[in-house]
CHARMM internal coordinates of N, CA and C (Angstrom, degrees):
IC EDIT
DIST 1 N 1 CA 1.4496
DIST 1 CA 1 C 1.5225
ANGL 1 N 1 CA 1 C 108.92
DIST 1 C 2 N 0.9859
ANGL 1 CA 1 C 2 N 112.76
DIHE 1 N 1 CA 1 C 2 N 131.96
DIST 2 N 2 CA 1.6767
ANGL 1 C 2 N 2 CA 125.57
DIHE 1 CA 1 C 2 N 2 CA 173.06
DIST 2 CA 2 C 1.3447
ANGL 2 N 2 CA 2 C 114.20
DIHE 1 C 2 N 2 CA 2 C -84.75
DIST 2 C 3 N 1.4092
ANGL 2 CA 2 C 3 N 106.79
DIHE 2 N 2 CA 2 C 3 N 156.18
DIST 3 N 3 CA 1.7592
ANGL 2 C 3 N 3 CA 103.42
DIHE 2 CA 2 C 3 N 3 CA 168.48
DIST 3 CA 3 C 1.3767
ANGL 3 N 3 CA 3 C 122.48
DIHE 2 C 3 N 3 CA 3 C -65.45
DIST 3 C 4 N 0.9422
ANGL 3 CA 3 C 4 N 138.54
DIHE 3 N 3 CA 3 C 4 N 164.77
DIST 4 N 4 CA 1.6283
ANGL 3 C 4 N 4 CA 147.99
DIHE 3 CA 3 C 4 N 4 CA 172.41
DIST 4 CA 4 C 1.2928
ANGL 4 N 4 CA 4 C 105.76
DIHE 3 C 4 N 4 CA 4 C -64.88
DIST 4 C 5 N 1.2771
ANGL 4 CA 4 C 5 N 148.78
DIHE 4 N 4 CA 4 C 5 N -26.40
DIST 5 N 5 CA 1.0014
ANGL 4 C 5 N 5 CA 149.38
DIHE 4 CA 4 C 5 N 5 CA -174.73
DIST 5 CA 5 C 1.8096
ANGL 5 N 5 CA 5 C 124.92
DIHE 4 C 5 N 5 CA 5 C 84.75
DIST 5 C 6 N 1.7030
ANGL 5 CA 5 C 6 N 90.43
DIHE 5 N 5 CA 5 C 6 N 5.97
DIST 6 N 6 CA 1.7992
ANGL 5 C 6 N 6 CA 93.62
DIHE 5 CA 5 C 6 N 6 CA -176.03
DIST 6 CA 6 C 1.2863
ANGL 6 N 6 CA 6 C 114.13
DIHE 5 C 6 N 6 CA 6 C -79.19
DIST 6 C 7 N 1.1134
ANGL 6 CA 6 C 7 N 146.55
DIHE 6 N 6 CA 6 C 7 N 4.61
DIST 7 N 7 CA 1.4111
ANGL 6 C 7 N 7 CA 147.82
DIHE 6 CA 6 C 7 N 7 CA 147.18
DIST 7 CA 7 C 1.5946
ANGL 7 N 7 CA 7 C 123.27
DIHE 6 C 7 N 7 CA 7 C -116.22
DIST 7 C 8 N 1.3486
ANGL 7 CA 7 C 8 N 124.38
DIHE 7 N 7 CA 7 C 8 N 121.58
DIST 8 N 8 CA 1.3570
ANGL 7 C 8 N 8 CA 114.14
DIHE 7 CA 7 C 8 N 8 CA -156.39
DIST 8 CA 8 C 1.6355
ANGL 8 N 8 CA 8 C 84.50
DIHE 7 C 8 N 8 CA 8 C -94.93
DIST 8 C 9 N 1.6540
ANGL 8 CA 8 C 9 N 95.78
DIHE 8 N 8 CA 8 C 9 N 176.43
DIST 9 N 9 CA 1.6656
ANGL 8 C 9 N 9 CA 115.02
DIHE 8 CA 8 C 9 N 9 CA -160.12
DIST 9 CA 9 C 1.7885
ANGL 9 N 9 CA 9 C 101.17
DIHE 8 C 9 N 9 CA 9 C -72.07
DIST 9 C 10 N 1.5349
ANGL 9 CA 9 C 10 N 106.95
DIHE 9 N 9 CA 9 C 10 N -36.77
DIST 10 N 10 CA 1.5254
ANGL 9 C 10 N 10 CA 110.10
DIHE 9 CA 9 C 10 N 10 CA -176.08
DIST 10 CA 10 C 1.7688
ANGL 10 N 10 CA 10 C 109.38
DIHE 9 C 10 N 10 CA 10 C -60.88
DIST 10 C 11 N 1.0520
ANGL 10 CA 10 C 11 N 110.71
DIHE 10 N 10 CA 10 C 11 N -27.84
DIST 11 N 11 CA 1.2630
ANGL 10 C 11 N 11 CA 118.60
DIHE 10 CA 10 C 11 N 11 CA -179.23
DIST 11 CA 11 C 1.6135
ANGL 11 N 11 CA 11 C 125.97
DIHE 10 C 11 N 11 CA 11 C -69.32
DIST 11 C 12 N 1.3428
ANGL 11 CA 11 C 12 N 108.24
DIHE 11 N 11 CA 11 C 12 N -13.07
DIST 12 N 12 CA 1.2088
ANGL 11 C 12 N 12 CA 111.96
DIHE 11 CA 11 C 12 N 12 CA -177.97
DIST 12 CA 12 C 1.3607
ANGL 12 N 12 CA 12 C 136.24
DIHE 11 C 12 N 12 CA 12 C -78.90
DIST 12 C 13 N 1.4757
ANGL 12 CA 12 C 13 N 106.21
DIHE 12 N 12 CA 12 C 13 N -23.86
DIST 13 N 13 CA 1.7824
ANGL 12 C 13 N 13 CA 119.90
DIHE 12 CA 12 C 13 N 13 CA 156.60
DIST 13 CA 13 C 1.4033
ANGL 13 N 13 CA 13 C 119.36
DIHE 12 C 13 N 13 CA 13 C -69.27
DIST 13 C 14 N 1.5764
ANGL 13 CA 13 C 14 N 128.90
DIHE 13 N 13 CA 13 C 14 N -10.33
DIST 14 N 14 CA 1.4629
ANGL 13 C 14 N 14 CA 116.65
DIHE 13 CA 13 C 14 N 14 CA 153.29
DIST 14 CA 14 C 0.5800
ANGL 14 N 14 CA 14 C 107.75
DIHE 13 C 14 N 14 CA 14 C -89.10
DIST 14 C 15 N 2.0132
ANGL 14 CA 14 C 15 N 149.95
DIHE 14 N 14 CA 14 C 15 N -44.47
DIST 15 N 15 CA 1.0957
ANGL 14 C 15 N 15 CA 138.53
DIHE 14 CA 14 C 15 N 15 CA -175.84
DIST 15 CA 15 C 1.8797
ANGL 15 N 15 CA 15 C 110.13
DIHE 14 C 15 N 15 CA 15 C -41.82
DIST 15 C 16 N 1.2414
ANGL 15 CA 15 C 16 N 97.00
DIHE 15 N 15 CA 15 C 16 N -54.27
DIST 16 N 16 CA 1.4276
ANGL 15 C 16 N 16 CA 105.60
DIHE 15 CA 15 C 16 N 16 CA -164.04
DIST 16 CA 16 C 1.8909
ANGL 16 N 16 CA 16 C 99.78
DIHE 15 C 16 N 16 CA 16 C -63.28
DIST 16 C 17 N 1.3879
ANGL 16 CA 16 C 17 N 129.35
DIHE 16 N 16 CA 16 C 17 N -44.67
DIST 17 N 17 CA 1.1124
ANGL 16 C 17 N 17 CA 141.14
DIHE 16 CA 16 C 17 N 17 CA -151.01
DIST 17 CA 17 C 1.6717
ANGL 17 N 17 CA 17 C 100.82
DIHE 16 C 17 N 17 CA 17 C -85.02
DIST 17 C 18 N 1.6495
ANGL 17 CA 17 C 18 N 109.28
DIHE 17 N 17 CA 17 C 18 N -17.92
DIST 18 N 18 CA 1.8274
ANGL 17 C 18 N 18 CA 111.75
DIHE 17 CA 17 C 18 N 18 CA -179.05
DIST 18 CA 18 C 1.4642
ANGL 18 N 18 CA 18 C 101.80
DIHE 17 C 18 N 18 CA 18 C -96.54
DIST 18 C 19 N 1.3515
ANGL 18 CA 18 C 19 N 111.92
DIHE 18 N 18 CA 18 C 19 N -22.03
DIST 19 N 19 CA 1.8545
ANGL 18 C 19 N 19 CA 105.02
DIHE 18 CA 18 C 19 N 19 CA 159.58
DIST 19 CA 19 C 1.3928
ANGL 19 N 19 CA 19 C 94.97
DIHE 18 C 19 N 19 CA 19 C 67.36
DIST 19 C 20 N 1.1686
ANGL 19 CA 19 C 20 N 126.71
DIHE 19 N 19 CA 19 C 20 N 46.67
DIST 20 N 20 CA 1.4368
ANGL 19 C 20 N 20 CA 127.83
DIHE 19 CA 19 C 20 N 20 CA 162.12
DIST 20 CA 20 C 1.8970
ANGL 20 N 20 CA 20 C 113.35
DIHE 19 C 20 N 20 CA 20 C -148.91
DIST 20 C 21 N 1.5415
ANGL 20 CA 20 C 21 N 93.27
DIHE 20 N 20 CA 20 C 21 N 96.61
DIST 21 N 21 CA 1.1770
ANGL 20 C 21 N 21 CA 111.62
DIHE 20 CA 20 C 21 N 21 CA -175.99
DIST 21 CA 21 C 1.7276
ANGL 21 N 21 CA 21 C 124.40
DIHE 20 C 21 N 21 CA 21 C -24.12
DIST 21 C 22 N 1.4135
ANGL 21 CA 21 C 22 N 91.06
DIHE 21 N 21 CA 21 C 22 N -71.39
DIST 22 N 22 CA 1.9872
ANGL 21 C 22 N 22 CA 94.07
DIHE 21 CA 21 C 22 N 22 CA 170.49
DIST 22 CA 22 C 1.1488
ANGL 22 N 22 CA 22 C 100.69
DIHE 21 C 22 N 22 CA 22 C -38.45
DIST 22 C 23 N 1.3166
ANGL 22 CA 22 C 23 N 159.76
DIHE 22 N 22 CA 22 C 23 N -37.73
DIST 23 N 23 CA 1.6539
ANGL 22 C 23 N 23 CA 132.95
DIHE 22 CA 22 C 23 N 23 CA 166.14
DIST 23 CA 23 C 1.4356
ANGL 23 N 23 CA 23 C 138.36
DIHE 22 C 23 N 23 CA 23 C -27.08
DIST 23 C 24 N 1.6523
ANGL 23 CA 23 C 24 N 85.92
DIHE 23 N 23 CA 23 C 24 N -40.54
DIST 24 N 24 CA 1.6584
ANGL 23 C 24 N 24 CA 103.14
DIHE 23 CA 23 C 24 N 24 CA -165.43
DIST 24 CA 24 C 1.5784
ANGL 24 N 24 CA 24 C 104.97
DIHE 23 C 24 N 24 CA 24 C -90.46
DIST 24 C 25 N 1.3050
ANGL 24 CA 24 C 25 N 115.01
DIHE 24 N 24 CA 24 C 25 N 11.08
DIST 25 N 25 CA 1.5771
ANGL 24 C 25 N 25 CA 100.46
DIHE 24 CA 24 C 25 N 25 CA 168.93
DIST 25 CA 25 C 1.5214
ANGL 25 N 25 CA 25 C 96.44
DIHE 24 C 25 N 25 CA 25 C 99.60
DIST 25 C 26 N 1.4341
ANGL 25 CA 25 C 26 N 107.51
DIHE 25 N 25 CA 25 C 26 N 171.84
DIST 26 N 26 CA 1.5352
ANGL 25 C 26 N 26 CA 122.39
DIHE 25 CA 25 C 26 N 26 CA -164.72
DIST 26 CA 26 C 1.4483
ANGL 26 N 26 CA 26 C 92.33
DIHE 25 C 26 N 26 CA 26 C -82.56
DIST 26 C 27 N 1.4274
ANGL 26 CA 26 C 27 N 110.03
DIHE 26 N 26 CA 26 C 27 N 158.62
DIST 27 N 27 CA 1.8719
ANGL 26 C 27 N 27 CA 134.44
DIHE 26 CA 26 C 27 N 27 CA 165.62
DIST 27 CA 27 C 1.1647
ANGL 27 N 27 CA 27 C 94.33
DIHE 26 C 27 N 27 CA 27 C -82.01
DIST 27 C 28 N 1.1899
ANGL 27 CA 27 C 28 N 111.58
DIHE 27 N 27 CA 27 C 28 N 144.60
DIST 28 N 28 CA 1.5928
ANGL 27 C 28 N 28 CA 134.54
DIHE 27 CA 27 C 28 N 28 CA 174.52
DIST 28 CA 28 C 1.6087
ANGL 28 N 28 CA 28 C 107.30
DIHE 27 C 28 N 28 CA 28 C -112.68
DIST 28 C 29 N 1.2346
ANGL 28 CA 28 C 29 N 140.90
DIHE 28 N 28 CA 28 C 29 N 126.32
DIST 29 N 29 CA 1.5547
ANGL 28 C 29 N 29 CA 122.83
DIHE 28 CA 28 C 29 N 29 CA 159.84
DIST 29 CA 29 C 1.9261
ANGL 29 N 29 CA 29 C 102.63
DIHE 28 C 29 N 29 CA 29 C -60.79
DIST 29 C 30 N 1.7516
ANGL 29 CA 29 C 30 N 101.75
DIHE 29 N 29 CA 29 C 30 N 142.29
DIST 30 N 30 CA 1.6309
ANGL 29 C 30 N 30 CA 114.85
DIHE 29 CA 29 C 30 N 30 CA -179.45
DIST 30 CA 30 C 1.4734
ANGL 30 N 30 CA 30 C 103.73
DIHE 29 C 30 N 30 CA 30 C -78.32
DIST 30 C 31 N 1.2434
ANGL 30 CA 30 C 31 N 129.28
DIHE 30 N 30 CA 30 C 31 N 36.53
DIST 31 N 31 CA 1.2532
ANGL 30 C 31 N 31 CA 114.95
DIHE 30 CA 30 C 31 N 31 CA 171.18
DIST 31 CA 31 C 1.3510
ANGL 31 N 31 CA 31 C 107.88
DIHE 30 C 31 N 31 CA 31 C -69.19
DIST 31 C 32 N 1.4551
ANGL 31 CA 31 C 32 N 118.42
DIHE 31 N 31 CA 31 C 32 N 149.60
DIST 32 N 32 CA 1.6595
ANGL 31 C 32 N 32 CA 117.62
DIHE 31 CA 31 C 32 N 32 CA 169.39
DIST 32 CA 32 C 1.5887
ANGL 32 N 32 CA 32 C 99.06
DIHE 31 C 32 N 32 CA 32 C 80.08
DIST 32 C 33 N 0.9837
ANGL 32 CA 32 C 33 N 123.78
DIHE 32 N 32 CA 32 C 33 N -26.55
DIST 33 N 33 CA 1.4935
ANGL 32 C 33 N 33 CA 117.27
DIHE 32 CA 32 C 33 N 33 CA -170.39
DIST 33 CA 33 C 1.7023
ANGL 33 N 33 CA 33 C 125.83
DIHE 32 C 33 N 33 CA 33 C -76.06
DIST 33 C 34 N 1.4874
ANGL 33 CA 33 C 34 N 117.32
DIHE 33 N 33 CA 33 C 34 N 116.27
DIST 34 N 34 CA 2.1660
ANGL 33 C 34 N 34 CA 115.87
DIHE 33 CA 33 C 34 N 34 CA -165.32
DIST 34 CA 34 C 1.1112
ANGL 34 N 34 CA 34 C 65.82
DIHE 33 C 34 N 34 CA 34 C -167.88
DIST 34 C 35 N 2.0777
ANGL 34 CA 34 C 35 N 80.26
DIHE 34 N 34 CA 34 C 35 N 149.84
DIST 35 N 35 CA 1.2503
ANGL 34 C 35 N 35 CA 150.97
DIHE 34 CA 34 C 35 N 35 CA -170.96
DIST 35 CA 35 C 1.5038
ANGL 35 N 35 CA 35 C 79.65
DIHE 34 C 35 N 35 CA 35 C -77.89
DIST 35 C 36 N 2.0566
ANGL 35 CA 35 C 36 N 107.16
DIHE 35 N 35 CA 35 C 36 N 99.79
DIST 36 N 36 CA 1.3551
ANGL 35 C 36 N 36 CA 105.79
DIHE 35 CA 35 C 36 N 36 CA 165.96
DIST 36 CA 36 C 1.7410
ANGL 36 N 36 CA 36 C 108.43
DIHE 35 C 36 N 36 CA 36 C -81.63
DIST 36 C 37 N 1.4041
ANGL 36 CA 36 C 37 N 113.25
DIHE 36 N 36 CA 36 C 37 N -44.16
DIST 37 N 37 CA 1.6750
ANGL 36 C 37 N 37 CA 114.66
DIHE 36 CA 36 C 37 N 37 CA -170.69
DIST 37 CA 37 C 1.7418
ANGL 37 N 37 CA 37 C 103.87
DIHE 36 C 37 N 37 CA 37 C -153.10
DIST 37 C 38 N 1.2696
ANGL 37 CA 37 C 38 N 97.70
DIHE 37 N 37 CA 37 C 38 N 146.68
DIST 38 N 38 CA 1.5258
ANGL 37 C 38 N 38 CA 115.13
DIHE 37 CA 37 C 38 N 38 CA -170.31
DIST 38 CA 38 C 1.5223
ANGL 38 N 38 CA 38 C 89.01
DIHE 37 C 38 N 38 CA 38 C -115.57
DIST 38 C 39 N 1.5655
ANGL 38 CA 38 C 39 N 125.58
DIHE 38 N 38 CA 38 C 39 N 136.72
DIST 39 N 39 CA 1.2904
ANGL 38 C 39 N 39 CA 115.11
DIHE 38 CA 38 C 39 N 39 CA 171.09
DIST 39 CA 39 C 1.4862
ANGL 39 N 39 CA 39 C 131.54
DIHE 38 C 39 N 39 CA 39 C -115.20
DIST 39 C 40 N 1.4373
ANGL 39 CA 39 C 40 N 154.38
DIHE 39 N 39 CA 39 C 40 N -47.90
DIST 40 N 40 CA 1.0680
ANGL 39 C 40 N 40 CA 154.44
DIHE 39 CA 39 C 40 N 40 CA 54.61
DIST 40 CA 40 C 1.8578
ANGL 40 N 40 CA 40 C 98.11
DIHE 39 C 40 N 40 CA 40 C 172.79
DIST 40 C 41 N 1.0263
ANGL 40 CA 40 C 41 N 105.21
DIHE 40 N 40 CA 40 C 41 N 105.17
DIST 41 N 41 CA 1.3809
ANGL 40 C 41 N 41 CA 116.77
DIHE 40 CA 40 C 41 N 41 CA -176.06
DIST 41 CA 41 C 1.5224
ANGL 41 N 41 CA 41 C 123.51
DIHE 40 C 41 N 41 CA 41 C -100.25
END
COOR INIT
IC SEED 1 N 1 CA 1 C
IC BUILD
């Protein structure tokens, strides 16, 4: 499954850098959620 696309990738160093959570989009509970593949190129 892919992201939704409501926050683009450039956006993520202010989100992270304004340190105010409600930015980053809603919490999800991790149910269902594993390490399908690690890749390393």
């Amino acid at each position: 499954m892919l992201a939704c696309g409501k926050i683009k990738p450039e956006d993520i160093p202010n989100i992270i850098s304004e340190k105010k959570r409600e930015n980053a989009g809603k919490t999800l509970p991790p149910y269902g959620l594993y390490l399908l593949n690690v890749q390393y190129e």
